[in-house]
Biopython code that builds the backbone (N, CA, C, O; Angstrom):
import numpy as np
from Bio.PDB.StructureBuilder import StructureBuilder

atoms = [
    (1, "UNK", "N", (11.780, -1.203, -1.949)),
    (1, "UNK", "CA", (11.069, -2.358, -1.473)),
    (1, "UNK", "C", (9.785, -1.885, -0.778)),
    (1, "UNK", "O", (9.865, -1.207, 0.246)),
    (2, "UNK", "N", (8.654, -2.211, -1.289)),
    (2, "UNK", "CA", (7.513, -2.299, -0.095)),
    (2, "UNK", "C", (6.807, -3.565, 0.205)),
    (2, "UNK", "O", (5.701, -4.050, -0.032)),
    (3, "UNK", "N", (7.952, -3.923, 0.854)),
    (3, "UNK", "CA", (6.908, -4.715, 1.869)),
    (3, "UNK", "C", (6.767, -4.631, 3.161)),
    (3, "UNK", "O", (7.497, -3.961, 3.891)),
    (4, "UNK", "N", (5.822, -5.303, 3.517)),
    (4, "UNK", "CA", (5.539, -4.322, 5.117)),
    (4, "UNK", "C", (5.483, -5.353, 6.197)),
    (4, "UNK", "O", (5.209, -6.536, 5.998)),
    (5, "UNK", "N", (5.680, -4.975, 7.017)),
    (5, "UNK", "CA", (5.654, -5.851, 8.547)),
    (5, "UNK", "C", (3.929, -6.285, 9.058)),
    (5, "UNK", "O", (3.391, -5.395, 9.716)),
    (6, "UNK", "N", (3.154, -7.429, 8.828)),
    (6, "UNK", "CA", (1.529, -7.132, 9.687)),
    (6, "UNK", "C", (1.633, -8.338, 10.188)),
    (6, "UNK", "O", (1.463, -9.462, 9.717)),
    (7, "UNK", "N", (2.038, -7.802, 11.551)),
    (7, "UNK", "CA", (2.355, -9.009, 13.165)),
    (7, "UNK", "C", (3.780, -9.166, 12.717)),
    (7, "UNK", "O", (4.587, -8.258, 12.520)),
    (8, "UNK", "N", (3.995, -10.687, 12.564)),
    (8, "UNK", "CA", (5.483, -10.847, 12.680)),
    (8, "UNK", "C", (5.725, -11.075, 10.716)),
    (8, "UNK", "O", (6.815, -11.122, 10.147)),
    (9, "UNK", "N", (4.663, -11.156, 10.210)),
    (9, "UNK", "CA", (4.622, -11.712, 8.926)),
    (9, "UNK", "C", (4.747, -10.255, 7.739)),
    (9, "UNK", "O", (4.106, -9.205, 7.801)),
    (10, "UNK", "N", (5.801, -10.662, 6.703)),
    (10, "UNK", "CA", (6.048, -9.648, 6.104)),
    (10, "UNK", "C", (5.145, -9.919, 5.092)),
    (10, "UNK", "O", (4.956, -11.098, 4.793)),
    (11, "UNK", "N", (4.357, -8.750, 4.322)),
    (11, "UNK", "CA", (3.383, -8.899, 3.205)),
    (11, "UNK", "C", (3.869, -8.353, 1.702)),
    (11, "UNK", "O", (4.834, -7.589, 1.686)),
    (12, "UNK", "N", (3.372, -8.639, 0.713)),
    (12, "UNK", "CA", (4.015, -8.081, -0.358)),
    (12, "UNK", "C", (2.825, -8.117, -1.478)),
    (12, "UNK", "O", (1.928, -8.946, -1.629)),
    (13, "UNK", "N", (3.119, -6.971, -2.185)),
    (13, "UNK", "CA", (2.289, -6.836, -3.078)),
    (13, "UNK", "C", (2.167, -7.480, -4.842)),
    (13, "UNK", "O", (3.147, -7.602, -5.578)),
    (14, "UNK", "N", (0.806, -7.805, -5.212)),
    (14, "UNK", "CA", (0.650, -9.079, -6.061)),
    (14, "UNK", "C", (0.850, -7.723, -7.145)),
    (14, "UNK", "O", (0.293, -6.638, -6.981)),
    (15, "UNK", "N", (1.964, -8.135, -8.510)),
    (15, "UNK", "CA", (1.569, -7.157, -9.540)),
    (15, "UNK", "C", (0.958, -8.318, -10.521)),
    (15, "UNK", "O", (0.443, -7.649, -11.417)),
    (16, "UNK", "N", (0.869, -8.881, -10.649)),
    (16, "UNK", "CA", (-0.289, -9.838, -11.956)),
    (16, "UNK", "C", (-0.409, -11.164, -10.786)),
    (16, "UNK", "O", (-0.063, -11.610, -9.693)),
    (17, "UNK", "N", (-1.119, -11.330, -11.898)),
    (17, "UNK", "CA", (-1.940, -13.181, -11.775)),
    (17, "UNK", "C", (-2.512, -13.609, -12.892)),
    (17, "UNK", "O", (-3.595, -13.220, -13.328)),
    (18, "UNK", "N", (-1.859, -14.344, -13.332)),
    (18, "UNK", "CA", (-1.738, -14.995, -15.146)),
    (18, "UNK", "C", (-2.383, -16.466, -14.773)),
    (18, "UNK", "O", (-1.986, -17.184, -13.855)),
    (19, "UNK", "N", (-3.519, -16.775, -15.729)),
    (19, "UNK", "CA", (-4.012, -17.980, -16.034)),
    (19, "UNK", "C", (-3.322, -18.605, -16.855)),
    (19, "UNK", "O", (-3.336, -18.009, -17.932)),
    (20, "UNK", "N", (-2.581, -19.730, -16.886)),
    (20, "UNK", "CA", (-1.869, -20.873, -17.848)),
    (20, "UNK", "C", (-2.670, -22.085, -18.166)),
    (20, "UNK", "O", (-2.825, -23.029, -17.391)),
    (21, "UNK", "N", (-3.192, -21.985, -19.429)),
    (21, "UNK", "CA", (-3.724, -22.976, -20.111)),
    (21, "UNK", "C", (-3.208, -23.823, -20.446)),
    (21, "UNK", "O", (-2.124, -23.409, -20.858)),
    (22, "UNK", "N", (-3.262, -24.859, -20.561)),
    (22, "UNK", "CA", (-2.251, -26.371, -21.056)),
    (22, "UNK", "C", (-3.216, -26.598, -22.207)),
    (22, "UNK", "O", (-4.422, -26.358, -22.143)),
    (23, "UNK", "N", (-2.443, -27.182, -23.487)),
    (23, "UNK", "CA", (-3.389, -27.111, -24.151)),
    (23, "UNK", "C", (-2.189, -27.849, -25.511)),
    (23, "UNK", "O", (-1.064, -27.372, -25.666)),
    (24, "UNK", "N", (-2.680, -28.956, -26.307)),
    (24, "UNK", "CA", (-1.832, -29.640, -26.968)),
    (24, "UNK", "C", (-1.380, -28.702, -27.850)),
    (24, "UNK", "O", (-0.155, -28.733, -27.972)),
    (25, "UNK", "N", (-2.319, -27.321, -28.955)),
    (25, "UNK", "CA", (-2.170, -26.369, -29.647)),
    (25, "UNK", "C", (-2.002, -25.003, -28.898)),
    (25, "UNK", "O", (-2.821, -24.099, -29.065)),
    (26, "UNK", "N", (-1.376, -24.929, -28.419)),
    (26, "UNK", "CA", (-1.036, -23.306, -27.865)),
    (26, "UNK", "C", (-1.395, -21.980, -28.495)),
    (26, "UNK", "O", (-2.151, -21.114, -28.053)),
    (27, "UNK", "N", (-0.546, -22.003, -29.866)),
    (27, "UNK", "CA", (-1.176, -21.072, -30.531)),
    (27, "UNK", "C", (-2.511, -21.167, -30.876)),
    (27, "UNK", "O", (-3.148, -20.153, -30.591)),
    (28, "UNK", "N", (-3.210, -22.156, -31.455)),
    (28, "UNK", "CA", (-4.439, -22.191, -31.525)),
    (28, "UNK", "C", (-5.672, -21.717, -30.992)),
    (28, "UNK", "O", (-6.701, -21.182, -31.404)),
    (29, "UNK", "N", (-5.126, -22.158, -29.809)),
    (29, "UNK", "CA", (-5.754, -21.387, -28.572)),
    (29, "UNK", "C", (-6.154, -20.177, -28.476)),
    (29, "UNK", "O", (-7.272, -19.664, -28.516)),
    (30, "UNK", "N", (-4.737, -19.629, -28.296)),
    (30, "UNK", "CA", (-4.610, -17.922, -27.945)),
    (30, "UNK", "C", (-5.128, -17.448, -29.432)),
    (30, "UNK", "O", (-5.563, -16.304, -29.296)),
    (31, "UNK", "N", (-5.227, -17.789, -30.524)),
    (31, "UNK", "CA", (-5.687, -17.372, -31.564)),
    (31, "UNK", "C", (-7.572, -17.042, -31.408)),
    (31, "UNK", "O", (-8.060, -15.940, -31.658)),
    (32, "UNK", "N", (-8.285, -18.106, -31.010)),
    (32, "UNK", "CA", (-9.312, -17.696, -30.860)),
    (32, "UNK", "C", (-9.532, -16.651, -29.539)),
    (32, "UNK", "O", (-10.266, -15.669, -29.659)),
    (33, "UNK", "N", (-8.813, -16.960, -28.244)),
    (33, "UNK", "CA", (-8.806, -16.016, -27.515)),
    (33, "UNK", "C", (-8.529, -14.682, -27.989)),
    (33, "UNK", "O", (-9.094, -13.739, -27.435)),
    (34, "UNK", "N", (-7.867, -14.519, -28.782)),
    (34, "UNK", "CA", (-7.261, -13.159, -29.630)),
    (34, "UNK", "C", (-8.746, -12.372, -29.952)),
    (34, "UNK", "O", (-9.307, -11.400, -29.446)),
    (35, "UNK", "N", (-9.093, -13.343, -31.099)),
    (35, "UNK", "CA", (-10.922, -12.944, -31.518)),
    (35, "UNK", "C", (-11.759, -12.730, -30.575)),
    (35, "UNK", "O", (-12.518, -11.767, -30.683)),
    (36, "UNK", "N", (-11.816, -13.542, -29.478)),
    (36, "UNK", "CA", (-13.310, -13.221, -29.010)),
    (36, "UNK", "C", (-13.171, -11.864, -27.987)),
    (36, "UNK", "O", (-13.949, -10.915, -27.882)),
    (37, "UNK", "N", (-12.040, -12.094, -27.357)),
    (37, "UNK", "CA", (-12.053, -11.342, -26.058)),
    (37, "UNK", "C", (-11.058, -10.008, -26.867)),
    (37, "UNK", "O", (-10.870, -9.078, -26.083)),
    (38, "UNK", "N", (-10.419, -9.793, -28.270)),
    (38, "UNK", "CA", (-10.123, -8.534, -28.188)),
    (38, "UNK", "C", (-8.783, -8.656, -27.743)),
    (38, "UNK", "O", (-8.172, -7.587, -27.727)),
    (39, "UNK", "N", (-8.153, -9.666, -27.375)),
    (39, "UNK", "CA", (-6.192, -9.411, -27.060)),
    (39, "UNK", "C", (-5.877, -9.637, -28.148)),
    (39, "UNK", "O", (-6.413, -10.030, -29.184)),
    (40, "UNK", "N", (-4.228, -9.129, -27.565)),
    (40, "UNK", "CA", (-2.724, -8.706, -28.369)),
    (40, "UNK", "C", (-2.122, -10.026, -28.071)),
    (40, "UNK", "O", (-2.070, -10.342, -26.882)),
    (41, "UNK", "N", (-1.563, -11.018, -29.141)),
    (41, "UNK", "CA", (-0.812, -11.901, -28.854)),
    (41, "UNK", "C", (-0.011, -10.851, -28.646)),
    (41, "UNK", "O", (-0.369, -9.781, -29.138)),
    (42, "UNK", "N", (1.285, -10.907, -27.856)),
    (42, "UNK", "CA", (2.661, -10.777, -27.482)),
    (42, "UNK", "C", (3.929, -10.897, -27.619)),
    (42, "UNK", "O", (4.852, -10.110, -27.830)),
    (43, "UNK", "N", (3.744, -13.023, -27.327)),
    (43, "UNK", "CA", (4.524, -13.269, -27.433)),
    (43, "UNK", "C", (4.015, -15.058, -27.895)),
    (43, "UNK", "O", (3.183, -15.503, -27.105)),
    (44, "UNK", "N", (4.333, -15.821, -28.778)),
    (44, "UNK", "CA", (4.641, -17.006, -29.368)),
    (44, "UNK", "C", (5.980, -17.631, -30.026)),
    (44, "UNK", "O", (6.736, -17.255, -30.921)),
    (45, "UNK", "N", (5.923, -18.867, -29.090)),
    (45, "UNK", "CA", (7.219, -19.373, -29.495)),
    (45, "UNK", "C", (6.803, -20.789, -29.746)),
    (45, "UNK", "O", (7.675, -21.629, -29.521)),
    (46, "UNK", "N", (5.555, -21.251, -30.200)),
    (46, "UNK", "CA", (5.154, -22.471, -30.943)),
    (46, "UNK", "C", (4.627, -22.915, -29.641)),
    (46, "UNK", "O", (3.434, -22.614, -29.661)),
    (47, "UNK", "N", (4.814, -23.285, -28.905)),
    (47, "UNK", "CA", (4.872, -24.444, -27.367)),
    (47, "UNK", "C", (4.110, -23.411, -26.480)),
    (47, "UNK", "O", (3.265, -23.907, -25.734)),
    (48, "UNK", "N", (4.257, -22.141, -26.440)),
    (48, "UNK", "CA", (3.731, -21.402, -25.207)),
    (48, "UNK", "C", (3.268, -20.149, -26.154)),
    (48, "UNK", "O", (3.806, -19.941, -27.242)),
    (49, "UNK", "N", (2.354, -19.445, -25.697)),
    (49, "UNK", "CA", (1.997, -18.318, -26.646)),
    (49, "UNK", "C", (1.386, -17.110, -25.246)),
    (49, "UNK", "O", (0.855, -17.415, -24.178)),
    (50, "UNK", "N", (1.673, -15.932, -25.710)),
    (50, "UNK", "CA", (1.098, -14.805, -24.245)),
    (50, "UNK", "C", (0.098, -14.047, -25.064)),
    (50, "UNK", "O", (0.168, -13.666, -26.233)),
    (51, "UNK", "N", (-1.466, -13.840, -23.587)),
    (51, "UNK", "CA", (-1.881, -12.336, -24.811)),
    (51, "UNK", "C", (-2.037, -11.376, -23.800)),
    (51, "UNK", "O", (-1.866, -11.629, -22.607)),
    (52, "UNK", "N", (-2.334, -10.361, -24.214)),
    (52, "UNK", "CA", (-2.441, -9.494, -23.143)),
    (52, "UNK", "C", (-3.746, -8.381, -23.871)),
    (52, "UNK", "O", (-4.192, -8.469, -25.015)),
    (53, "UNK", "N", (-4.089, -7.511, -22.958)),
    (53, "UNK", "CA", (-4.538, -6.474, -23.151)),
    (53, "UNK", "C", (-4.599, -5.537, -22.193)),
    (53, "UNK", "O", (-4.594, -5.666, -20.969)),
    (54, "UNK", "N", (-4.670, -4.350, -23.035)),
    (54, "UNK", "CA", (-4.067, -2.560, -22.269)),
    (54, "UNK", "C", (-5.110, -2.255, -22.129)),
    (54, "UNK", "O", (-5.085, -1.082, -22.501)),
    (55, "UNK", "N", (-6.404, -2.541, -21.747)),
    (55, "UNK", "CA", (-7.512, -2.140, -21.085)),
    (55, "UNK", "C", (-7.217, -1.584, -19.452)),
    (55, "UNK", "O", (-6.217, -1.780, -18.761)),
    (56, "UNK", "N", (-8.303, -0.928, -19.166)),
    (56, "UNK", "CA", (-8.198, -0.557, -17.773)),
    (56, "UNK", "C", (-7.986, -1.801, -16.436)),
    (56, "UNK", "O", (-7.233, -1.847, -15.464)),
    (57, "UNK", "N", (-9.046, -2.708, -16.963)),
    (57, "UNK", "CA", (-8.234, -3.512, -15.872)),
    (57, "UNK", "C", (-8.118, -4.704, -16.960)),
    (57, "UNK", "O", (-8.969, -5.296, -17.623)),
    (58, "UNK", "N", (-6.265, -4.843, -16.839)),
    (58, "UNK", "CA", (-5.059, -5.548, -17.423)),
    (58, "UNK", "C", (-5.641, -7.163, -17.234)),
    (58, "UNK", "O", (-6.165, -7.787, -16.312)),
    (59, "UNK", "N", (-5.207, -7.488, -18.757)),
    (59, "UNK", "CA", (-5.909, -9.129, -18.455)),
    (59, "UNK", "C", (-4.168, -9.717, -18.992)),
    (59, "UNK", "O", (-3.219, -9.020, -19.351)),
    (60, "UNK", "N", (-4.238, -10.866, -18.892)),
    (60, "UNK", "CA", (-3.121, -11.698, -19.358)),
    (60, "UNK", "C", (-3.163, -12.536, -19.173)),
    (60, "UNK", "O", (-3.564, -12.682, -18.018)),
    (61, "UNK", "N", (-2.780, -14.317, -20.131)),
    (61, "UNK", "CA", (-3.589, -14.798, -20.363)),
    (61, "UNK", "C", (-2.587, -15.700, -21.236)),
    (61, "UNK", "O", (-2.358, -15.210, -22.342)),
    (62, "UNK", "N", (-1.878, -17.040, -20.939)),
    (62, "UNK", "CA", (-1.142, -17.868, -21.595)),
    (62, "UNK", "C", (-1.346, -18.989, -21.790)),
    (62, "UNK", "O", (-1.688, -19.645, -20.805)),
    (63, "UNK", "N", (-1.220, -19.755, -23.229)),
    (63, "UNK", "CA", (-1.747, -20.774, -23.675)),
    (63, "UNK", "C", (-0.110, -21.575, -23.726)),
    (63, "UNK", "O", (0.948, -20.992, -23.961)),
    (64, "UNK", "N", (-0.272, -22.934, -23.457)),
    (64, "UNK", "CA", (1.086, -23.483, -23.354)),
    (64, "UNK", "C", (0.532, -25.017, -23.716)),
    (64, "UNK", "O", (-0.640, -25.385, -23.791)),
    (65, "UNK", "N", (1.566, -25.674, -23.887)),
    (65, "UNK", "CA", (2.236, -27.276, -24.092)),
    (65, "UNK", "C", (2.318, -28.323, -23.153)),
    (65, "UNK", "O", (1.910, -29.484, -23.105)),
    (66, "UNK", "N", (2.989, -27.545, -22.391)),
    (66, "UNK", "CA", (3.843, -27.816, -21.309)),
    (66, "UNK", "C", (4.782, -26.021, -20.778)),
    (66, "UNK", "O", (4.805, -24.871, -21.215)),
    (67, "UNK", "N", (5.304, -26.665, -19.816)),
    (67, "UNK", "CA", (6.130, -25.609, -18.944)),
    (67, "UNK", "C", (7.665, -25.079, -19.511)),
    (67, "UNK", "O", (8.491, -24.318, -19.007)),
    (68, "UNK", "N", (7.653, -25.697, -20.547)),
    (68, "UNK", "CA", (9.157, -25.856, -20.678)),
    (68, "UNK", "C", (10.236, -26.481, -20.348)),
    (68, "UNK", "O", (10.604, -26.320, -19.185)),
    (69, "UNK", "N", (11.001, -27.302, -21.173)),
    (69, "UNK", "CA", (12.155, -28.404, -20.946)),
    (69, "UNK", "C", (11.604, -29.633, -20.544)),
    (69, "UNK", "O", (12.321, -30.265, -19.768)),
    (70, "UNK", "N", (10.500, -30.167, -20.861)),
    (70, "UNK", "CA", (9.614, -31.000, -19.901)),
    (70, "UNK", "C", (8.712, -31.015, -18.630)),
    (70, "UNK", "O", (7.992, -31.891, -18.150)),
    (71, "UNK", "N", (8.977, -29.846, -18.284)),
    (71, "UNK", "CA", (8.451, -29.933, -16.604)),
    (71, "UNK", "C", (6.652, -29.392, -17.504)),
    (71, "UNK", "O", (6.403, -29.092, -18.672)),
    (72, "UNK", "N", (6.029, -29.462, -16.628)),
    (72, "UNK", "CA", (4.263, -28.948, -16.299)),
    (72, "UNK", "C", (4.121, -27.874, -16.126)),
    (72, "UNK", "O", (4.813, -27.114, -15.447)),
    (73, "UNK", "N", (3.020, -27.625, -16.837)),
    (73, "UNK", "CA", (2.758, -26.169, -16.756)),
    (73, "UNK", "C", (1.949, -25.764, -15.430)),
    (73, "UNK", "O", (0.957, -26.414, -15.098)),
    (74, "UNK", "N", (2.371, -24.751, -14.742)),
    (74, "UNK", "CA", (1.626, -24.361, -13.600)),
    (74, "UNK", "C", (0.177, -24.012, -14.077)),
    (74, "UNK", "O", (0.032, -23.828, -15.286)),
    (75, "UNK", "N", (-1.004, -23.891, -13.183)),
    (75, "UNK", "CA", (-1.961, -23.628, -13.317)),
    (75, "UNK", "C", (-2.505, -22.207, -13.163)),
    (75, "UNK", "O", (-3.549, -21.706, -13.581)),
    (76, "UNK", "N", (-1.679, -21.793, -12.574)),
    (76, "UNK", "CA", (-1.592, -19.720, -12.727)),
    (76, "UNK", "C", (-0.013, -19.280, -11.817)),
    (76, "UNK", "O", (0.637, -19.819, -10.921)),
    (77, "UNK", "N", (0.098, -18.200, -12.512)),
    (77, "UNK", "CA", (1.586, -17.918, -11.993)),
    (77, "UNK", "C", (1.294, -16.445, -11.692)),
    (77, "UNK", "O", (0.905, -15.650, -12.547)),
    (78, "UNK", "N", (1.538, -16.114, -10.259)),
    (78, "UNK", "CA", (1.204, -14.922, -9.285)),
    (78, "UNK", "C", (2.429, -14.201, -9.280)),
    (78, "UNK", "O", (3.244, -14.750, -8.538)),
    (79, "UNK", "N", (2.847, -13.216, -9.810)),
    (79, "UNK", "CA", (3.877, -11.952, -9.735)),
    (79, "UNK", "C", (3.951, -11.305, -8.392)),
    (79, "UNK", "O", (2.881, -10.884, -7.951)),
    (80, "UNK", "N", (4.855, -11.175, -7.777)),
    (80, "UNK", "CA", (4.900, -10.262, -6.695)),
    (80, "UNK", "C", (6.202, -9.011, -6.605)),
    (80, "UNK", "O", (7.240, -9.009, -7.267)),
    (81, "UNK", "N", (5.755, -7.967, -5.548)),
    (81, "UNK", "CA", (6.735, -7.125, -5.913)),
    (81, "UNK", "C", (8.759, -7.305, -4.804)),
    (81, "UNK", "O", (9.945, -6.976, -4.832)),
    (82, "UNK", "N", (7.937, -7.897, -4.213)),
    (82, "UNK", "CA", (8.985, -8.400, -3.434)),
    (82, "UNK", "C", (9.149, -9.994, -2.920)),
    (82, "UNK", "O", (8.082, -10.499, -2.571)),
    (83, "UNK", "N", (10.189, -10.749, -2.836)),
    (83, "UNK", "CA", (9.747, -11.841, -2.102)),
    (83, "UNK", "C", (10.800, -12.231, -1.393)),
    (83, "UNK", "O", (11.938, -12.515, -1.768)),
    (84, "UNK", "N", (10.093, -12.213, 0.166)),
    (84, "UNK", "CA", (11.592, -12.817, 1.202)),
    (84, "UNK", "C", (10.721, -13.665, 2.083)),
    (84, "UNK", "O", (9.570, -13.832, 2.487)),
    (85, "UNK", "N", (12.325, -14.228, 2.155)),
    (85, "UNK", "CA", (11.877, -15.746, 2.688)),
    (85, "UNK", "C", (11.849, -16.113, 4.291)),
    (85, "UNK", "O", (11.515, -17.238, 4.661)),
]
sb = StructureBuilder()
sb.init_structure("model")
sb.init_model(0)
sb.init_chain("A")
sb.init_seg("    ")
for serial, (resi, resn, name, xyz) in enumerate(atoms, 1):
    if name == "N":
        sb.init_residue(resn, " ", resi, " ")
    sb.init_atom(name, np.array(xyz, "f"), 0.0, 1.0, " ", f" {name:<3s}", serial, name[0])
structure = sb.get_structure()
């Protein structure tokens, strides 16, 4: 675990921060994103599609429908390495 104590508040470190596109064509999307900018689709499952790229500094980058099962798609989804509550 690293997270650390600064004052009484414990901090933790961000490993990504992903932009989520809503977008009626998902794949579509990430398809031209594919072309212009040079990513790896990933991962597509019709409704949500991922791209990524192994450049030095890591992009990632998801085109979606919706969120899945009905719910909304968040507007970016922040990774962390620890999280307490």
């Amino acid at each position: 675990m690293t997270t650390k104590l600064v004052g009484r508040r414990p901090t933790m470190a961000v490993t990504r921060i992903v932009a989520n596109l809503t977008v009626a064509n998902p794949v579509a999307l990430a398809k031209f994103y594919q072309e212009v900018f040079d990513l790896e689709q990933t991962f597509d499952m019709g409704w949500i599609a991922f791209l990524n790229s192994d450049a030095t500094q890591k992009i990632e980058l998801h085109t979606a429908s919706g969120g899945g099962l009905g719910t909304e798609l968040p507007v970016i989804s922040i990774g962390v390495d620890d999280l307490v509550d």
